[in-house]
C-alpha atoms as a printed R data frame, in Angstrom:
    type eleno elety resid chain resno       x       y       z
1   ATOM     1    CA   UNK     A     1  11.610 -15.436  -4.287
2   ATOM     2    CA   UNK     A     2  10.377 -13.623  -6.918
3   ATOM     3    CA   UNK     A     3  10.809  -9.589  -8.323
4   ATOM     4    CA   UNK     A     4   8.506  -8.136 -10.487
5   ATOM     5    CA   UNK     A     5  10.530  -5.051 -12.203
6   ATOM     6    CA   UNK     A     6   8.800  -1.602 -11.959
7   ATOM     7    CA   UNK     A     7  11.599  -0.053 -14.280
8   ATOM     8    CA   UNK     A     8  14.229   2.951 -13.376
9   ATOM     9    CA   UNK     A     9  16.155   0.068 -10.949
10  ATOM    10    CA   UNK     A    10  13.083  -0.828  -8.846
11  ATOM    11    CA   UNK     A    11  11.263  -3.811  -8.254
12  ATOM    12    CA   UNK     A    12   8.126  -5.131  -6.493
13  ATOM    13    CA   UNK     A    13   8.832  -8.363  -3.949
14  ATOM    14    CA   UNK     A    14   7.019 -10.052  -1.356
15  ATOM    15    CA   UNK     A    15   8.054  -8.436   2.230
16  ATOM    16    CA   UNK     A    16   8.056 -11.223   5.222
17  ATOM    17    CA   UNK     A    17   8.422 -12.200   8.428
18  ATOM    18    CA   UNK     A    18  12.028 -13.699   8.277
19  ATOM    19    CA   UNK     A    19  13.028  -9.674   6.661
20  ATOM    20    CA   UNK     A    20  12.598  -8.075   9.800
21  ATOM    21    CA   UNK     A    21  15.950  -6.557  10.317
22  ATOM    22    CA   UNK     A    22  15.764  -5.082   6.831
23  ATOM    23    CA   UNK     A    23  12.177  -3.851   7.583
24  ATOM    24    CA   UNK     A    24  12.955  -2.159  10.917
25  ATOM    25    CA   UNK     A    25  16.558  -0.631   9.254
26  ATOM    26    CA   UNK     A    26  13.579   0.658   6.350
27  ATOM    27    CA   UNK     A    27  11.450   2.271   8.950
28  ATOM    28    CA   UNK     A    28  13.547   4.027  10.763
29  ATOM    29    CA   UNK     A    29  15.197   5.904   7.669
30  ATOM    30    CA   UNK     A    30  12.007   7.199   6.673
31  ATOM    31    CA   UNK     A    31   9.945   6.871  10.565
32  ATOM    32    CA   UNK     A    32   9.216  11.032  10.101
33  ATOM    33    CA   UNK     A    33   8.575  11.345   7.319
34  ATOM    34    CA   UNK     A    34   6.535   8.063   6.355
35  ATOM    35    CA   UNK     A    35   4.659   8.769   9.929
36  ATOM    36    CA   UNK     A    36   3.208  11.847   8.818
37  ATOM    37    CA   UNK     A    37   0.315  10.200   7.701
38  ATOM    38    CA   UNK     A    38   0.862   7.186   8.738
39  ATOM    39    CA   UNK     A    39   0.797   5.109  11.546
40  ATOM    40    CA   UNK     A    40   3.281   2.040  10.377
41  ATOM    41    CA   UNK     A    41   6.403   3.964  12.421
42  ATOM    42    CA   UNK     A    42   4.571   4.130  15.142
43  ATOM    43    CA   UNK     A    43   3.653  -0.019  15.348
44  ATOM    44    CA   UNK     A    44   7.130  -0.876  14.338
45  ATOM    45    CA   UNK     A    45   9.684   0.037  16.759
46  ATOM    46    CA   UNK     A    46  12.089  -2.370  17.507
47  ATOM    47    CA   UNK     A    47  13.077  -5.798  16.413
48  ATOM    48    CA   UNK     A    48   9.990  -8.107  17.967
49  ATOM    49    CA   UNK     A    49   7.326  -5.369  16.778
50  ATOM    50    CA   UNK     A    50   8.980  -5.340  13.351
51  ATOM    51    CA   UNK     A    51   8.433  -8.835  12.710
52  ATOM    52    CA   UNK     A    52   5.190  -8.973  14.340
53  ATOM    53    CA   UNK     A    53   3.994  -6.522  11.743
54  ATOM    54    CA   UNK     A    54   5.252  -8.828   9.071
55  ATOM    55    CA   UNK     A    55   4.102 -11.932  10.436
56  ATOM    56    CA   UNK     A    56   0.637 -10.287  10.746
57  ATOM    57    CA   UNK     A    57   0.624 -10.072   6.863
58  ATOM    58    CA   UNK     A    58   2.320 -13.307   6.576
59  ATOM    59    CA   UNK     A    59  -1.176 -14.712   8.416
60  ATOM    60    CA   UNK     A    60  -3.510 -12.672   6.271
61  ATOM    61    CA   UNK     A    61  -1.799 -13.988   3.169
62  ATOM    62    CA   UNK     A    62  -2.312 -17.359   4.222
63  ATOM    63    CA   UNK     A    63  -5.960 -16.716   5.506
64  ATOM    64    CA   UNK     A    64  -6.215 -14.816   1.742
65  ATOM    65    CA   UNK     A    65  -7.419 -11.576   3.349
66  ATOM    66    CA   UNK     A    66  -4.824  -9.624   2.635
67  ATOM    67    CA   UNK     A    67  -1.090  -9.233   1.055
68  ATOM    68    CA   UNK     A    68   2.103  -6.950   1.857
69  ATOM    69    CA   UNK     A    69   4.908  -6.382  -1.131
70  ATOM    70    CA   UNK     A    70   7.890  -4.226  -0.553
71  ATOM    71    CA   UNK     A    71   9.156  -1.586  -3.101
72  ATOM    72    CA   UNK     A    72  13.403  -2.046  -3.829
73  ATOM    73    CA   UNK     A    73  15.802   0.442  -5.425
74  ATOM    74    CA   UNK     A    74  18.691  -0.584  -6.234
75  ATOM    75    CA   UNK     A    75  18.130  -3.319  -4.284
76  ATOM    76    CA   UNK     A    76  17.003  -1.513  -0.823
77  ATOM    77    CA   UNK     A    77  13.710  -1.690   0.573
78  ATOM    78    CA   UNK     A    78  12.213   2.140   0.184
79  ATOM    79    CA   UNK     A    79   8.838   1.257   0.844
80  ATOM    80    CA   UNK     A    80   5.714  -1.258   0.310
81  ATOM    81    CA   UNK     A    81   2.357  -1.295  -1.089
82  ATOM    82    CA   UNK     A    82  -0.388  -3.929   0.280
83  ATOM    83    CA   UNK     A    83  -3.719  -5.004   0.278
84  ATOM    84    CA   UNK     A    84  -4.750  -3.784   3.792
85  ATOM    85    CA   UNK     A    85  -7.788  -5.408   3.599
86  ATOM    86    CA   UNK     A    86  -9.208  -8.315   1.101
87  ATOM    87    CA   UNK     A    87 -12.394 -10.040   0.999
88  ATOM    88    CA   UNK     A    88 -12.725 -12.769  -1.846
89  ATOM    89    CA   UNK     A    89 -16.412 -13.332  -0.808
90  ATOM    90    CA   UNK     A    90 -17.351 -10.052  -1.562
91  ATOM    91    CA   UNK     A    91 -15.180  -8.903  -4.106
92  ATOM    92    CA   UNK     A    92 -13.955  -6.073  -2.590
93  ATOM    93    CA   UNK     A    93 -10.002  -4.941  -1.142
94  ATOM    94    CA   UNK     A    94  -8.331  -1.962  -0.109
95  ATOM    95    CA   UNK     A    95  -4.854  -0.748  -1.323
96  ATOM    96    CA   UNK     A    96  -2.609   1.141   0.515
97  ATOM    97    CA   UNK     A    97   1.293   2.109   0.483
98  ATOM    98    CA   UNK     A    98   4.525   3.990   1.879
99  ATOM    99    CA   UNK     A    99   7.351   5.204   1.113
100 ATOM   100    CA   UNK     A   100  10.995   6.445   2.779
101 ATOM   101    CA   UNK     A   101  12.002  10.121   1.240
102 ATOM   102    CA   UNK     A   102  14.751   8.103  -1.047
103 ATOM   103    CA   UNK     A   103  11.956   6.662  -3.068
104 ATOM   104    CA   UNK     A   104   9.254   9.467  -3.344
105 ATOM   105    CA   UNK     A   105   8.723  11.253  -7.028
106 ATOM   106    CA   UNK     A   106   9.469   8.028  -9.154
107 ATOM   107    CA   UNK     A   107   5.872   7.086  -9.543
108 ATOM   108    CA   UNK     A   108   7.085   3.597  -7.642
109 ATOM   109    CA   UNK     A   109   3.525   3.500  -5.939
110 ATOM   110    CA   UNK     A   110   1.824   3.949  -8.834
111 ATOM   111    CA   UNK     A   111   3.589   1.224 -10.719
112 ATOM   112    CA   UNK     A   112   3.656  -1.078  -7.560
113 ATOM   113    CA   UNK     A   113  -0.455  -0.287  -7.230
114 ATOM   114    CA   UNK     A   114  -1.289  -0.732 -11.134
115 ATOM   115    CA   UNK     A   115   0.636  -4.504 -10.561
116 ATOM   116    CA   UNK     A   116  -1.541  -5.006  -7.349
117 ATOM   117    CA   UNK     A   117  -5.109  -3.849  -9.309
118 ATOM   118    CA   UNK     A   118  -4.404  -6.018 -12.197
119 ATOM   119    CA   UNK     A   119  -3.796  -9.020 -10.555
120 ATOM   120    CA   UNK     A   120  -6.958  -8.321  -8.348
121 ATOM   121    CA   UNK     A   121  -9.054  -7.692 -11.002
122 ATOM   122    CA   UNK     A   122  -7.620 -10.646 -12.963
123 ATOM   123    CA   UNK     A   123  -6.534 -13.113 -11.245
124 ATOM   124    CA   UNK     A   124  -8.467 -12.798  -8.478
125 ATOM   125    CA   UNK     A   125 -11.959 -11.456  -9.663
126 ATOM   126    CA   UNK     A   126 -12.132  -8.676  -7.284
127 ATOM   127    CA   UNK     A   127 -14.456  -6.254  -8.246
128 ATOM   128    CA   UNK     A   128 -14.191  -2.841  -6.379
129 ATOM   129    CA   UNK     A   129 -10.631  -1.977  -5.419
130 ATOM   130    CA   UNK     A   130 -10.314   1.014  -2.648
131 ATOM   131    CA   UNK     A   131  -7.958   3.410  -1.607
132 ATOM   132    CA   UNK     A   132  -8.231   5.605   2.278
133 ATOM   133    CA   UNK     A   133  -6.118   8.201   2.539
134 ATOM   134    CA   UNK     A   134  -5.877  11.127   4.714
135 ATOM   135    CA   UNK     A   135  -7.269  13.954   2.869
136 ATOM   136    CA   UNK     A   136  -4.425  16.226   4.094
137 ATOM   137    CA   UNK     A   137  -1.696  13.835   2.322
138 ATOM   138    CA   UNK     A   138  -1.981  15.320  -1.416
139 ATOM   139    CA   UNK     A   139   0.681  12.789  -2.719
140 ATOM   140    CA   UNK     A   140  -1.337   9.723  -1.331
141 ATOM   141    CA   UNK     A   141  -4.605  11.289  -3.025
142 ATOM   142    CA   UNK     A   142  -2.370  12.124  -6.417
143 ATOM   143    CA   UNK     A   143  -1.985   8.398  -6.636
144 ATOM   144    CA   UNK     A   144  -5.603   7.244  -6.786
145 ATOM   145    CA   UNK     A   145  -5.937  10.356  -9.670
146 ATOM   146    CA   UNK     A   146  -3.511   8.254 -11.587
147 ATOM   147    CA   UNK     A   147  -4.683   5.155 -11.294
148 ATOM   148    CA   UNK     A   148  -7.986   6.637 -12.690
149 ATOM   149    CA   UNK     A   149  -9.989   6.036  -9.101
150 ATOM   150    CA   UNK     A   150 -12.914   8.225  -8.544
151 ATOM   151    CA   UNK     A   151 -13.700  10.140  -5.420
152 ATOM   152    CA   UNK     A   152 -16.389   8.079  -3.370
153 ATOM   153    CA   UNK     A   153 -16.757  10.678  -0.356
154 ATOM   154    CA   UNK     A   154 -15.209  11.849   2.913
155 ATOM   155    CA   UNK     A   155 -15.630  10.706   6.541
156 ATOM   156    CA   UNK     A   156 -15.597  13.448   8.382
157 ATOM   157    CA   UNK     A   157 -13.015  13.305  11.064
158 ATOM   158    CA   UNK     A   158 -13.487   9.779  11.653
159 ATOM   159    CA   UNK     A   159  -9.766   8.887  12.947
160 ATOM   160    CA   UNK     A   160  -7.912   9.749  15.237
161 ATOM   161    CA   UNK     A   161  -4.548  10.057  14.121
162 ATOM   162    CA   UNK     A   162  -1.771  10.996  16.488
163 ATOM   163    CA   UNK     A   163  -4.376  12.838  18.800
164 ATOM   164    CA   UNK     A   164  -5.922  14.834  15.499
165 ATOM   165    CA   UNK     A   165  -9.121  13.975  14.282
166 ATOM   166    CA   UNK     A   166  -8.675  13.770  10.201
167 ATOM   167    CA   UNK     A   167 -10.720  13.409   7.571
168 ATOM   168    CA   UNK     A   168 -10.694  10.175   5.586
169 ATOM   169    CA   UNK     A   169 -11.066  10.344   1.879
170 ATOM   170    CA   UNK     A   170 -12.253   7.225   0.057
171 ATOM   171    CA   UNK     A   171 -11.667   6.194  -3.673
172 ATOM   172    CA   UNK     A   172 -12.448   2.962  -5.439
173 ATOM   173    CA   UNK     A   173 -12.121   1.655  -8.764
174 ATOM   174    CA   UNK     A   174 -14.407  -0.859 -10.183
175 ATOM   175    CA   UNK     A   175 -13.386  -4.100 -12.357
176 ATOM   176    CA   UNK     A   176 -14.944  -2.582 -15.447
177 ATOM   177    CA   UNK     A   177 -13.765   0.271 -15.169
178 ATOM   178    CA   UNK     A   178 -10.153  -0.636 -14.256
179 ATOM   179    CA   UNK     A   179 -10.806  -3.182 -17.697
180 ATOM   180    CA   UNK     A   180 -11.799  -0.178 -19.936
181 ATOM   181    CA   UNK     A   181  -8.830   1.952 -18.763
182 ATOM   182    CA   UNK     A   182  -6.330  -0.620 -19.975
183 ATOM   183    CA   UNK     A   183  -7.926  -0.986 -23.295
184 ATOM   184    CA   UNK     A   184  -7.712   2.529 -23.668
């Protein structure tokens, strides 16, 4: 297996199927707190569910339409990023991350993302990488600032989260411009 280090003690690693116990143990440290906005805590409950979860990533990675990575400190899983969704044919994926209370205010998702984008963009040839987030959950939103994203729009209201209808805020960042950033 491999780690990709993301400095101050963390590292970036693939998250699978036969990690389930380590997963679940994961979740429920940070299920409040990580379900806020959302819904992983609430698919993942027990044992089966937990590996279901990761053998549903473990099928999109082999179908190459999506990818799951989990974020370690010291060692201990404190959260994931993963490419939600990813179309080769057209170019385009969609990034998205969590993270247990342990982990949060290291800029971990940041560095995690940046690894994800650049191998998109390069090895990959993707060309427009986005990011949903609630628009109530500043810290997710923070993230696409610093990765350099820009703003696409809103959908108003358009899910249903937890019986609350919420706002969806969509960012993207393009191929050149994720190039240009780098050079800069």
């Amino acid at each position: 297996m491999f780690a990709t280090p993301l400095g101050d003690r963390a590292t970036l690693e693939p998250l699978e199927p036969w990690q389930a116990d380590e997963f679940l143990a994961h979740i429920d440290r940070g299920r409040d707190f990580i379900g806020q906005h959302v819904g992983l805590p609430d698919l993942v409950t027990d044992l089966a569910s937990a590996r279901t979860w990761l053998q549903s990533y473990a099928d999109k990675a082999a179908a190459d339409t999506g990818r799951l990575y989990g974020i370690r400190l010291d060692g201990l899983l404190v959260g994931g990023v993963l490419f939600r969704v990813f179309d080769a044919a057209t170019g385009t994926c969609e990034a998205g991350c969590w993270l247990e209370p342990a982990a949060v205010g290291r800029g971990l998702v940041t560095r995690a993302v940046r690894l994800l984008i650049d191998w998109a963009v390069d090895q990959r040839e993707m060309h427009r990488v986005e990011w949903h987030v609630s628009a109530v959950n500043t810290p997710s939103v923070k993230v696409a600032q610093r990765l350099g994203m820009t703003r696409d729009g809103v959908l108003r209201q358009d899910f249903p989260y937890r019986g609350v209808r919420q706002d969806t805020e969509i960012w993207s960042v393009l191929a050149p411009e994720w190039r240009a950033a780098r050079e800069r």
